[in-house]
C-alpha positions in Angstrom: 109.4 152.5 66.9 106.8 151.2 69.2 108.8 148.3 71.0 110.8 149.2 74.0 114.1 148.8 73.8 116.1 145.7 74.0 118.0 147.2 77.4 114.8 148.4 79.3 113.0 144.6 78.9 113.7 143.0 82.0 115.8 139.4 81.7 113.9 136.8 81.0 115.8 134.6 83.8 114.1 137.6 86.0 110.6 137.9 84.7 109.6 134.2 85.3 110.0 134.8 89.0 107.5 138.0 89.1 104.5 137.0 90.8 102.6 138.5 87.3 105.0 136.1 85.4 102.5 132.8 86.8 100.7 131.7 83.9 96.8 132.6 83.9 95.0 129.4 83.2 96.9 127.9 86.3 96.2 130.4 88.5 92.3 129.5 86.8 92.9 126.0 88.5 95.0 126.9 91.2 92.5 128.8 92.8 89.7 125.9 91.8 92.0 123.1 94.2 92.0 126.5 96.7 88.2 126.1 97.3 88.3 122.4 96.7 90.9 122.5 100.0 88.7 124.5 101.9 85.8 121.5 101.8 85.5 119.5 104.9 87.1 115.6 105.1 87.3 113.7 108.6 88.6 116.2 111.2 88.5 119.9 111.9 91.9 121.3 110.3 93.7 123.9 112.6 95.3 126.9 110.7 98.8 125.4 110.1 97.3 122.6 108.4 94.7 124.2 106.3 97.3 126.3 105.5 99.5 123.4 104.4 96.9 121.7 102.5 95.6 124.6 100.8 98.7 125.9 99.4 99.9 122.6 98.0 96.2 122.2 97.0 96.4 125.4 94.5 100.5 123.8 93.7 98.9 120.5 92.0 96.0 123.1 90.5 98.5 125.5 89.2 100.7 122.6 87.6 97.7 121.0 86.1 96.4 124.3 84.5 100.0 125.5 83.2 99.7 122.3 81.4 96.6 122.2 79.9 96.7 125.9 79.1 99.9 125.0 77.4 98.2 122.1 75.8 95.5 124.3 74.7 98.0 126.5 73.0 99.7 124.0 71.7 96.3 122.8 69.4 94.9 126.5 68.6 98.1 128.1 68.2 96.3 130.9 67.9 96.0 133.6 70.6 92.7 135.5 71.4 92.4 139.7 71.0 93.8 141.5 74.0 90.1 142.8 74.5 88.9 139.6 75.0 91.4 138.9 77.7 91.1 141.2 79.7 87.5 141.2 79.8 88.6 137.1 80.9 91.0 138.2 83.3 88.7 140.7 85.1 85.8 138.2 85.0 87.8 135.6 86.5 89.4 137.8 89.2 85.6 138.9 89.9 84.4 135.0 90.2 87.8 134.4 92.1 86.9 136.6 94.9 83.3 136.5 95.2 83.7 132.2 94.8 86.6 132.8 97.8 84.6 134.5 99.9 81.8 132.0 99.8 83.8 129.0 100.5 85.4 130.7 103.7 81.8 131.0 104.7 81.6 127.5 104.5 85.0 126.2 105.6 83.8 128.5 109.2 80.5 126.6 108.7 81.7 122.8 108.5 84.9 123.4 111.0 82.0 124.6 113.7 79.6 121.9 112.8 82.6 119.2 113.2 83.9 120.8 116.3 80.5 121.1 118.2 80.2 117.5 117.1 83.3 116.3 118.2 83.7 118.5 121.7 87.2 120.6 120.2 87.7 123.8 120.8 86.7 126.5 118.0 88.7 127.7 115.1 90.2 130.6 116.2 89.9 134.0 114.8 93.4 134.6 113.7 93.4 131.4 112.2 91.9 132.8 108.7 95.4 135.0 108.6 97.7 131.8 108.8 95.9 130.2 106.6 96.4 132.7 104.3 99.6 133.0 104.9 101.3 129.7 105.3 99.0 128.7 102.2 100.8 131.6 99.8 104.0 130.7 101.1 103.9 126.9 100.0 102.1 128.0 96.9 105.1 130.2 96.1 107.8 127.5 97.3 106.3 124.7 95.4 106.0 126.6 92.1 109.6 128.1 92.6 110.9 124.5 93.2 109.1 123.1 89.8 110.5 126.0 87.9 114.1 125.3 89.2 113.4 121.5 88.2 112.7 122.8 85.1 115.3 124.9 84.0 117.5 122.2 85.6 116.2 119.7 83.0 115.9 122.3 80.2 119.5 123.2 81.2 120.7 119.6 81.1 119.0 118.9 77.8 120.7 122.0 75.9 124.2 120.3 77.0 123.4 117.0 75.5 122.0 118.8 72.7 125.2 120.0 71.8 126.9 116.7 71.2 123.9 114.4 69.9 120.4 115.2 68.2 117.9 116.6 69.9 115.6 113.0 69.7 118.5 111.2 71.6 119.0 113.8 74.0 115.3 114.0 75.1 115.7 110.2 75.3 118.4 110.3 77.6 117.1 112.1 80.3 113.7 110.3 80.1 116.5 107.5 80.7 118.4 109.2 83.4 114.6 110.1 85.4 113.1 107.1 85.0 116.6 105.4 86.1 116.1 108.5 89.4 112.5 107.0 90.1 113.4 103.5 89.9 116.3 104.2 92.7 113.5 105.8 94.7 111.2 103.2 94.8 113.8 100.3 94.9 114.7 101.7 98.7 117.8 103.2 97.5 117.4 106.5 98.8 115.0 105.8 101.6 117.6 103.8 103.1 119.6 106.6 103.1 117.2 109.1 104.1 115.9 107.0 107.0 119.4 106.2 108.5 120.0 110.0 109.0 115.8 110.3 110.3 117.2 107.3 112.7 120.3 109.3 113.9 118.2 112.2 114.5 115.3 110.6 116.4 118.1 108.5 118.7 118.7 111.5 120.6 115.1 112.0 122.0 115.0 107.7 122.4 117.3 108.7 125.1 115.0 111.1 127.1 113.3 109.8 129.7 109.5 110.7 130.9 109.2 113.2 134.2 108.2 110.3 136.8 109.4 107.2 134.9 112.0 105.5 137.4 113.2 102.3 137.3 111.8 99.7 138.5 112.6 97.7 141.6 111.1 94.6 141.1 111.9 91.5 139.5 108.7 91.5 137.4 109.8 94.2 135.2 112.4 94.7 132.6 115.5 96.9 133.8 115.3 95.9 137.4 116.6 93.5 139.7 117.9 90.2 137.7 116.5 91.8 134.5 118.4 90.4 131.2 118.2 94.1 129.8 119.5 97.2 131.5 116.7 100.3 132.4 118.5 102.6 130.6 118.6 100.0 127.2 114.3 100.4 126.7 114.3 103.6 125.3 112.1 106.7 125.7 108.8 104.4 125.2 109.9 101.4 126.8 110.9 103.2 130.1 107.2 105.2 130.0 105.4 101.7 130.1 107.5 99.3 132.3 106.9 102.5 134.8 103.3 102.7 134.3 99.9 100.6 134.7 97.9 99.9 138.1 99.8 98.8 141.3 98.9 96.0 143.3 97.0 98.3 145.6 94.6 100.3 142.8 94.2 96.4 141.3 92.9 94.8 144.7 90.7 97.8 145.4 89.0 97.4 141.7 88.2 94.1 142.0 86.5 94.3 145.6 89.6 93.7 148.1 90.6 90.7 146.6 94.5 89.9 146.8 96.5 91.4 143.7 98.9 90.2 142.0 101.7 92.4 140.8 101.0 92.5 136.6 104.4 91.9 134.6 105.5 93.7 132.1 108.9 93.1 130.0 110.4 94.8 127.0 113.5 94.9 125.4 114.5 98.1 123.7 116.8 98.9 120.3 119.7 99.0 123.2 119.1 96.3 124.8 121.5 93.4 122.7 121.0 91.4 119.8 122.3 92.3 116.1 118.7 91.5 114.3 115.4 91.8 114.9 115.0 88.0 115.7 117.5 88.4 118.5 116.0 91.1 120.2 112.9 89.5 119.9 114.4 86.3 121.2 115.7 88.5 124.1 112.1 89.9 124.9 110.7 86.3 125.3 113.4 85.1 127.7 113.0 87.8 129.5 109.1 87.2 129.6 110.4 83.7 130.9 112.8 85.1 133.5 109.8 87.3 134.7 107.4 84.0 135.6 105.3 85.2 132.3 104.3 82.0 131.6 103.2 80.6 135.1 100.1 84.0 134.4 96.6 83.2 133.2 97.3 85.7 130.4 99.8 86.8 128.4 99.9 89.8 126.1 102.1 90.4 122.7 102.1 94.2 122.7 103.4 95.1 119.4 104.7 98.5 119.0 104.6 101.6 116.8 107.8 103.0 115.5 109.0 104.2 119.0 107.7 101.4 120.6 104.8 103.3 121.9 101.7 100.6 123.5 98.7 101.7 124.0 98.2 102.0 127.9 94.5 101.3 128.0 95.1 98.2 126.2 98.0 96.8 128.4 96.2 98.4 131.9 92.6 97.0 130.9 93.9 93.3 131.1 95.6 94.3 134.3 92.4 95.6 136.0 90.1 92.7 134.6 92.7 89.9 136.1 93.6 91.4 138.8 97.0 91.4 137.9 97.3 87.8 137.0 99.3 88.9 133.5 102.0 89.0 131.6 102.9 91.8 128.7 105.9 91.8 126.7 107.1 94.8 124.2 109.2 95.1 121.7 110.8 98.5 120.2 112.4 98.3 116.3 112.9 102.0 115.4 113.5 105.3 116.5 111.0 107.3 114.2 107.7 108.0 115.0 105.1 105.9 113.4 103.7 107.6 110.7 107.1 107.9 109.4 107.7 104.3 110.0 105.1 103.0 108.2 105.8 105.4 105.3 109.7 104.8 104.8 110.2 101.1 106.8 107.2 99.2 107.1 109.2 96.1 106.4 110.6 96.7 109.8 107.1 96.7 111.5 106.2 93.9 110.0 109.1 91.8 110.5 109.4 92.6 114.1 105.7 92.0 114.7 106.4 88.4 113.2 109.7 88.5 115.3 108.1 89.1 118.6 105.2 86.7 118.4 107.0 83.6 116.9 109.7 84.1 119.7 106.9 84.2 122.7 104.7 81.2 120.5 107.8 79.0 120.6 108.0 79.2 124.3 104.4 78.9 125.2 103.7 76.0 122.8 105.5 73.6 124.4 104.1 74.2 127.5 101.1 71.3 128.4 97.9 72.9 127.1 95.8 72.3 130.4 98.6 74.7 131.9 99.3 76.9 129.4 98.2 81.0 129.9 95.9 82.3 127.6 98.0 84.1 124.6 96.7 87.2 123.4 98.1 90.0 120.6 97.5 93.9 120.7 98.2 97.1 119.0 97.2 100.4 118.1 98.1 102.1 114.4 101.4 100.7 113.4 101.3 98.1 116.1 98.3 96.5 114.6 100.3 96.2 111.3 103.2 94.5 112.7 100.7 92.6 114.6 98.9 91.2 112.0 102.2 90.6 110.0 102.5 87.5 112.6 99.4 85.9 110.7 98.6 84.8 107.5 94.9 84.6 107.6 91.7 84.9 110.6 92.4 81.0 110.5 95.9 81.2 111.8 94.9 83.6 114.2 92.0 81.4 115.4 94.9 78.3 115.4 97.3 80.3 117.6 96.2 82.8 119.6 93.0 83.4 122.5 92.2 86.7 121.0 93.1 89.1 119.5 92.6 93.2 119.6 93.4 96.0 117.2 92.7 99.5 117.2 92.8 102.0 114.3 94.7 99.8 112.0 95.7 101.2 108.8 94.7 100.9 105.7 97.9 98.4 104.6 97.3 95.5 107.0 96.7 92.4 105.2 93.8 91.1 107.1 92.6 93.8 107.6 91.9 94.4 103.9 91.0 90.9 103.2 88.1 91.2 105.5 86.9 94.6 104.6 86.6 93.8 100.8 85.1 91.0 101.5 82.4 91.5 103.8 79.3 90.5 104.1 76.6 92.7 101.6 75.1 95.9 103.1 77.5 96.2 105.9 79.8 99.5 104.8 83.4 99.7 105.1 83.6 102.0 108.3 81.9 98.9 109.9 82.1 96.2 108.3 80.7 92.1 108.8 82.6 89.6 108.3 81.2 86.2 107.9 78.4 87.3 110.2 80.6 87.9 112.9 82.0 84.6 113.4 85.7 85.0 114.4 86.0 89.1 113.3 84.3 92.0 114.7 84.6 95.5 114.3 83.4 98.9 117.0 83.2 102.3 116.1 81.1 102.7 119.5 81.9 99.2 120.9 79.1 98.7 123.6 76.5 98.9 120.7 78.8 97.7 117.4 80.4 94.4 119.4 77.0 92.3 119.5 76.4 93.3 116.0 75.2 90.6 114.7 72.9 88.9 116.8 74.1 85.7 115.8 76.6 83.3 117.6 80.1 84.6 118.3 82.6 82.0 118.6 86.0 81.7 120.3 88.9 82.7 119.9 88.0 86.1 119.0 89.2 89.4 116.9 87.9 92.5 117.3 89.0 96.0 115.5 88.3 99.2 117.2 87.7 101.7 114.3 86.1 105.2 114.3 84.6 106.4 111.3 86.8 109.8 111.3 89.8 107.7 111.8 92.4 109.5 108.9 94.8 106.4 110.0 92.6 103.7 109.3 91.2 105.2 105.6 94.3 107.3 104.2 95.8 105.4 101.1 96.9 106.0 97.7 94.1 105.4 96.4 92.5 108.1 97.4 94.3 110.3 94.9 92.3 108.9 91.9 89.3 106.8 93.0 86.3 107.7 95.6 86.5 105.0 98.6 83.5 103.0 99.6 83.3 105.1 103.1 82.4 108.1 101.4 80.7 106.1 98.9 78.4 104.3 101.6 76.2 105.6 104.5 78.7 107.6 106.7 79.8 107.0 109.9 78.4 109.0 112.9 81.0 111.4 112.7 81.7 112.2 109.2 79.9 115.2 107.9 77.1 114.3 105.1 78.7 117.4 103.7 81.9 115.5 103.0 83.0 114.8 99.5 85.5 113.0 97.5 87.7 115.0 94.6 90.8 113.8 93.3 94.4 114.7 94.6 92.8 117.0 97.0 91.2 114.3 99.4 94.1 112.6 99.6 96.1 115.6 101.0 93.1 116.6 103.5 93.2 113.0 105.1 97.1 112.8 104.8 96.5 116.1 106.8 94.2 114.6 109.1 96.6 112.2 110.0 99.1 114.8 111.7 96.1 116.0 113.7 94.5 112.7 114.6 95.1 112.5 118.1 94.1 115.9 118.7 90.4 114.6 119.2 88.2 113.9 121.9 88.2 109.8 122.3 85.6 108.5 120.0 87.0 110.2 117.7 90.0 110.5 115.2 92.5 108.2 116.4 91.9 108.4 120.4 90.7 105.0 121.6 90.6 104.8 125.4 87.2 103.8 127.1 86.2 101.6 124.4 88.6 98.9 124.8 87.6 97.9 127.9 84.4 96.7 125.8 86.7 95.4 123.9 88.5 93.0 126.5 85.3 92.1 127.5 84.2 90.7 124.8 87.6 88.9 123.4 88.4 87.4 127.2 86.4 88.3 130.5 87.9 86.4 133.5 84.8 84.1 135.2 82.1 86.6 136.9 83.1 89.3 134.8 80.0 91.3 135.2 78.4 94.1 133.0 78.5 96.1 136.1 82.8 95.5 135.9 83.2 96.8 132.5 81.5 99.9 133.2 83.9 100.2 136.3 86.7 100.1 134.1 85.2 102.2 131.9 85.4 105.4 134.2 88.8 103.8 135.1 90.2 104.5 131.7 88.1 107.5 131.4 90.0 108.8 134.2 93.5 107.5 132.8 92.9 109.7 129.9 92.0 112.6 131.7 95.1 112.4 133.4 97.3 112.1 130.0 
C-alpha cells in the first residue's frame, strides 16, 4: 500500500496550525495587500506602524483569497495535476520575491521623499527588520484568531446539529451573530468596554504635569475663592489653568502697555455636578466668579477627551488683547481622544452643547453695547463638540463673534455640510464655501485666508486644515470608495504618488492617525504658528498690525519649540 498509515498522519486539529497548512490562493492575496501596504498615504509610517498595517494588510488579503480560492473550488470541483501546481507555486514564490523586493525599493523611496518634504527624521535602518517582524506576527495572530472563530462556530453548529436539522441549525447561529452584532452596535458592549477604558485612564487624570502648581490668583480655577478645588481639573485641566503668558511677557509684546492678567476657568470630571449640564453649569459660574464677563473677549475652549486645549489657540487671544480675556474649559472623559471619538462621541458632543449653552445663557442677558465678544475654539475632538453647539453656519453667525477650528474630523456636521457643498473647482483639502462669505478654510493660512478676493463678512469661521491631516480625512468610507482628496489636485504635502485601494487605505490613514502629531507643524495634525493668522483674521483688536501677527508668529513658534 502506498498511503501512510493512519497513525503516522499528523491530527488534523494539528496540521491546520503548520505554517504550510495556510491555504495557497490566500497567501496569493495576502502577499498582494503586503505590497499594497507598503504604498505611500499621508505621513511617513515608522516601523511599528508599518509593521502593524502591513500584517493586518496581508490578514484581510489572506481572508479574501481563502474565500475565493474556496469559491473557486467550490464551481470547478475539479483540482489541477500536481505538475501544474507546482510549476504555480514556484512561479508565484518567484513573482513573490522579486515583486517584494521592488516595493521595499519603493516604500525607502516615498518615506525619504515625504520625510525630506516634511523636515522628519529618516527611516531608520533597522526599521525594515521590525517591519518584518511585527508584520508576521499580526499576520500569524489574526489568522490563528479567525481559525479559532471558526472551529468555535463549526463546533457550536455540530451541537445544534445533533438535536435539529442541519437548515435550522445554520439558521440559528446566523440568529445568534447577527443578534452579537446588533448588541455591538446598539452600545451594549461599548458601554461596557469604555467604563473599564474610563477606570484605567482615571489613574493618569490624577498625574499632574512637572511645573503645573496651583494657582494663586482669583482669576483662575482651583485658587483663591475658586468654586472648584485644584486638585478636581484633572491632568489637562491643571496643565492649562498653569500655563499661558503672564502679565509681564503680555505688556512687553504689546509695546509696554499695562497687562491685564488673562482668565482662565475650567471645571474638571471631579469638580461636582452629576451630568454633564451641571458641570457645565459649574464652568460658567465660575467664568462669572472670575469677572469673565466684565473682558472684551471671551473664549468657549472645548476639549478633547482629556480635556486637552490647544495652547496656541487659548495664548494667541491672550497676546493679541493684552490680556483683556476670558477662557473657560470643560473636561467630559478620561480617554484620549481618538478613543473618545471612536467609543463616546455622544459625550463630546453633548458636552460641547453643554458648555456653550451654559456660558450663552449668561452672556445674553447682558446689554449688547456691554457685552464681551463670544468666541468658540477647538482642535480634533474639540472642534466636534464644538460644532455640536450649532446647528448650521447661520446659528453660528446668530450667536457667536467667531469662531476657530483646527483639524476637525471628518464627522462634524458642518463641517461636512460645507465641504460637500462647496463652491465648483475648489477641492475638498481646501474647500469654498459660498465664496467665502461667513466660512473659510487654511492649509497655509497667510496665503489660504484671503482666498477669495471677494468680501469677507463678520462674524467669521475659519478651519485650519492641512492637506496630510489623517484626523481630518479618515472615515469609513475609505474602506470602499476613493475620497475626493485623492480624487482632486492634492494638497502640498501629499505625494502625487499617493493612491487609493480598498481596505488597505483605510488602515494606512487609521495608521496615520496614531502618528499624526509626530510631524513638523504644517503638517499632520500640528497646528501652532498658523493660528495666530487665524485670530487675526476672525477678531484683531483695533491697530492690530500685519507687523503684530508676525510677532506672534515667532511667539508661537517659540512656544512650540519649547513643547
Amino acid at each position: 500500500m502506498t498511503d501512510k498509515p493512519e497513525s503516522t498522519r499528523p491530527p488534523e486539529r494539528h496540521r491546520r496550525w503548520l505554517p504550510h497548512r495556510y491555504a495557497f490562493g490566500g497567501l496569493v492575496v495576502a502577499v498582494l495587500f503586503v505590497w499594497l501596504s507598503l504604498t505611500p498615504t499621508l505621513l511617513p509610517r515608522g516601523p511599528f506602524f508599518q509593521g502593524l498595517v502591513t500584517g493586518v494588510s496581508a490578514a484581510v488579503g489572506y481572508a479574501l483569497g481563502f474565500l475565493g480560492s474556496a469559491l473557486v473550488r467550490h464551481l470547478v470541483r475539479r483540482e489541477p495535476p500536481d505538475r501544474v501546481k507546482t510549476w504555480v507555486r514556484w512561479g508565484a514564490l518567484g513573482i513573490g520575491l522579486i515583486g517584494t523586493a521592488v516595493m521595499l525599493v519603493w516604500f525607502a523611496n516615498w518615506q525619504d521623499e515625504l520625510r525630506a518634504l516634511m523636515s522628519a527624521a529618516s527611516f531608520p535602518w533597522t526599521g525594515y527588520l521590525v517591519t518584518v517582524i511585527v508584520a508576521v506576527l499580526i499576520f500569524v495572530l489574526l489568522v490563528a484568531i479567525s481559525r479559532l472563530l471558526l472551529r468555535a462556530v463549526r463546533w457550536v453548529e455540530r451541537k445544534i446539529s445533533r438535536v435539529v436539522p442541519r437548515r435550522i441549525s445554520a439558521t440559528v447561529i446566523g440568529v445568534l451573530a447577527v443578534a452579537l452584532l446588533f448588541a455591538l452596535l446598539n452600545g451594549v458592549a461599548v458601554r461596557v468596554i469604555m467604563t473599564g477604558l474610563n477606570n484605567s485612564f482615571a489613574a493618569v487624570n490624577q498625574e499632574t504635569k512637572a511645573g503645573d502648581e496651583p494657582p494663586t490668583t482669583t482669576l483662575r480655577s482651583g485658587g483663591p475663592e475658586s468654586l472648584v478645588t485644584w486638585d478636581s481639573l484633572g491632568r489637562q485641566g491643571r496643565s492649562f489653568i498653569s500655563r499661558g503668558p503672564t502679565v509681564e511677557e503680555l505688556s512687553a509684546f504689546n509695546g509696554g502697555r499695562p497687562a491685564l492678567e488673562p482668565i482662565r476657568v475650567y471645571a474638571g470630571l471631579a469638580s461636582g455636578g452629576d451630568s454633564i449640564r451641571e458641570s457645565a453649569q459649574l464652568a460658567a459660574d465660575e467664568l462669572e466668579r472670575a469677572g469673565g464677563f466684565d473682558r472684551a473677549v471671551i473664549g468657549v475652549a472645548t476639549t478633547t477627551g482629556t480635556g486637552w486645549i490647544n495652547e496656541s489657540l487659548a495664548s494667541s487671544l491672550e497676546y493679541m488683547y493684552n490680556g483683556d480675556t476670558a477662557i473657560v474649559g470643560l473636561q467630559y472623559s478620561y480617554l484620549p481622544s481618538w478613543l473618545s471619538f471612536l467609543v463616546d462621541k455622544e459625550r463630546a458632543r453633548q458636552a460641547g452643547e453643554a458648555q456653550f449653552d451654559a456660558v450663552y445663557d449668561k452672556w445674553k442677558k447682558l446689554p449688547p453695547e456691554t457685552r464681551p465678544k463670544l468666541v468658540v475654539m477647538g482642535e480634533s475632538l474639540g472642534s466636534f463638540g464644538g460644532e455640536s453647539a450649532f446647528g448650521s453656519v447661520d446659528d453660528i453667525e446668530a450667536r457667536t463673534d467667531g469662531v476657530l477650528f483646527t483639524g476637525p474630523p471628518n464627522a462634524n456636521k458642518i463641517w461636512t455640510d460645507v465641504t460637500t457643498n462647496r463652491d465648483p473647482g475648489s477641492p475638498e483639502w481646501l474647500p469654498i464655501y459660498e465664496d467665502g462669505e461667513t466660512v473659510r478654510f487654511g492649509a497655509r493660512a497667510p496665503e489660504d485666508l484671503p482666498r477669495p478676493e471677494t468680501p469677507w463678512g463678520k462674524p467669521r469661521m475659519v478651519y485650519l486644515q492641512h492637506a496630510s491631516d489623517p484626523i481630518v480625512w479618515w472615515a469609513p468610507e475609505l474602506l470602499v470608495s476613493e475620497p475626493d482628496w485623492l480624487k482632486e489636485d492634492r494638497g502640498y504635502d501629499v505625494l502625487d504618488s499617493t493612491q487609493w485601494f480598498p481596505f488597505v487605505t483605510f488602515l494606512q490613514v487609521a495608521a496615520d492617525m496614531a502618528v499624526s502629531t509626530g510631524v513638523p507643524d504644517g503638517h499632520g495634525h500640528s497646528y501652532v504658528v498658523d493660528i495666530a493668522d487665524a485670530w487675526s483674521a476672525i477678531l484683531p483688536p483695533d491697530g492690530w498690525t500685519p507687523a503684530d501677527n508676525e510677532r506672534l508668529r515667532t511667539v508661537l513658534a517659540e512656544m512650540g519649540a519649547d513643547g
